[in-house]
Residue, then its C-alpha position, 0 to 999 in steps of 0.5 A: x334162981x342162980x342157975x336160971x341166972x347163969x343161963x340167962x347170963x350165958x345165953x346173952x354172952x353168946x348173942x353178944x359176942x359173935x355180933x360183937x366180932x362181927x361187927x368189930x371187923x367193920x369198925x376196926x378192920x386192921x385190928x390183930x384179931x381180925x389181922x392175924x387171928x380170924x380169917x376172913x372164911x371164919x368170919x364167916x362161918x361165925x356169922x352162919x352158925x350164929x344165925x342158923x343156932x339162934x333160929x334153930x333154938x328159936x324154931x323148935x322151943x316155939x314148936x314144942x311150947x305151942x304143944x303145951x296149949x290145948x287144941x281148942x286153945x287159940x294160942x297153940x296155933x299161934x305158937x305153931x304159925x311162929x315155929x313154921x315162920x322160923x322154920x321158913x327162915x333156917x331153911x332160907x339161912x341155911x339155902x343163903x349159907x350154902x350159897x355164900x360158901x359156894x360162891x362166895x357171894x350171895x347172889x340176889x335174889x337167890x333161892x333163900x328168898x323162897x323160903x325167907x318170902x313164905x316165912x315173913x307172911x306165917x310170921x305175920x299169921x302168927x302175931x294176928x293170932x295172938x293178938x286174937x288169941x289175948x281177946x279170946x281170953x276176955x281180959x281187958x286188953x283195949x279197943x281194936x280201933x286203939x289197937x289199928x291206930x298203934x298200929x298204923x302209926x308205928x308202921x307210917x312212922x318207920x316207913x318214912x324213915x326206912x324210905x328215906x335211907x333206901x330211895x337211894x337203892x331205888x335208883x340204883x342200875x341194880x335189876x328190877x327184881x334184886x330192887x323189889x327183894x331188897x325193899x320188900x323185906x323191909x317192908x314185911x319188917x315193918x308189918x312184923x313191927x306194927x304187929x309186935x308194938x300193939x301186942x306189947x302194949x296188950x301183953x303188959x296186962x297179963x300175969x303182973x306183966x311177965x308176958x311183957x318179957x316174951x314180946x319185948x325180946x321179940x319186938x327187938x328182934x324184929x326192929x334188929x331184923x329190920x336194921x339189919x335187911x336195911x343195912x344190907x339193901x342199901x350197903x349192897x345196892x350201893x356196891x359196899x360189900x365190905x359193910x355187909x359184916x354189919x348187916x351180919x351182926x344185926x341178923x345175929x342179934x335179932x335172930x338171938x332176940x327172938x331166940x330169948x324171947x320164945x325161950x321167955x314164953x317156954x319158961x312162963x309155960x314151965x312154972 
């Protein structure tokens, strides 16, 4: 139990504390960490293999947990769906990587949309299968008109809000397609939000609640990820590139959510 502790312990100092670098740079630009110590092509690589390790763990923890199901088990193809979804975001992180460190920018759109616009449906796949995988297991887990109507809510609410911080990208001179990218990944949060909030509400009905873990971390990595695609549309729509430090630290604390939360689901597996 200590050393489980320990690990746990550790693994959050590790999203913690890149995130915190990160987003130090922006609050306290002329701090002597940032002045003397870090270069700003540290910085950098801090950001990039955060993001990439967080996703990396979470792709192939969520790949080796679906094969603890059976086939015939509902959850096994959704546990294969989340790691394929994953599998589409290290693929576009590591495409938006090699970007940034060869031309110093990341241009938008850019190559890593291909592989981030498969990614986010699969995800989305993966949080409807389990959701049909919670009722195929004939517990008590609430009516699916309940379920829409969490749904929807959740997804109206958000989407007025993140609306309302990013009219002003929309009417930015930026190119039709870079606007269309910028609000699109947003939009897709915004689903994965729905989704994650209904299966938290069903999770707590299983195992005395210990399911709860596994979404909770989930769900804050993607409401994180949301943030974060909102910080960076509006902060680069709008021409503040040196905020885009911000954005970074949100990915790498989202990303590190959904790490914990499949790592949480690899430990109920192991019991």
């Amino acid at each position: 139990m200590i050393r489980r502790s320990r690990a746990t312990l550790g693994f959050l100092l590790a999203i913690i504390v890149p995130a915190a670098i990160l987003l130090g740079k922006v609050l306290y630009p002329q701090a002597a960490l940032y002045a003397r110590i870090l270069s700003p092509a540290a910085l950098l690589w801090i950001g990039i293999l955060a993001k990439l390790a967080f996703l990396a763990v979470a792709c192939v923890v969520a790949a080796r947990s679906a094969g603890e199901f059976e086939g015939r088990n509902p959850s096994r193809l959704a546990w294969r769906l989340l790691a394929a979804g994953l599998l589409g975001f290290v693929l576009g992180q590591a495409t938006q990587a090699l970007e940034r460190l060869l031309a110093g920018a990341i241009p938008s759109p850019s190559a890593a949309d291909a592989f981030f616009g498969l990614g986010y449906p699969v995800l989305i796949f993966a949080l409807v299968q389990f959701l049909r995988a919670y009722a195929a297991t004939g517990f008590p887990i609430g009516s699916r008109a309940g379920h829409w109507l969490l749904g929807v809510a959740v997804a109206a609410f958000l989407g007025l809000l993140g609306y309302s911080i990013l009219i002003p990208v929309v009417w930015t001179p930026a190119p039709l397609l870079e606007k269309l990218v910028n609000v699109a990944y947003p939009a897709f949060d915004l689903i994965l939000l729905a989704l994650a909030v209904v299966l938290l509400r069903v999770s707590v009905r299983f195992r005395g609640g210990a399911v709860w873990k596994v979404w909770i971390f989930l769900l804050s990595g993607f409401i994180l990820m949301c943030v974060a695609d909102i910080f960076f549309a509006f902060f680069s729509g709008l021409g503040q590139t040196h905020l885009v430090d911000m954005a970074d630290a949100m990915y790498v604390l989202a990303f590190g959510c959904i790490a914990a939360g499949v790592l949480a689901q690899r430990e109920l597996l192991l019991r």
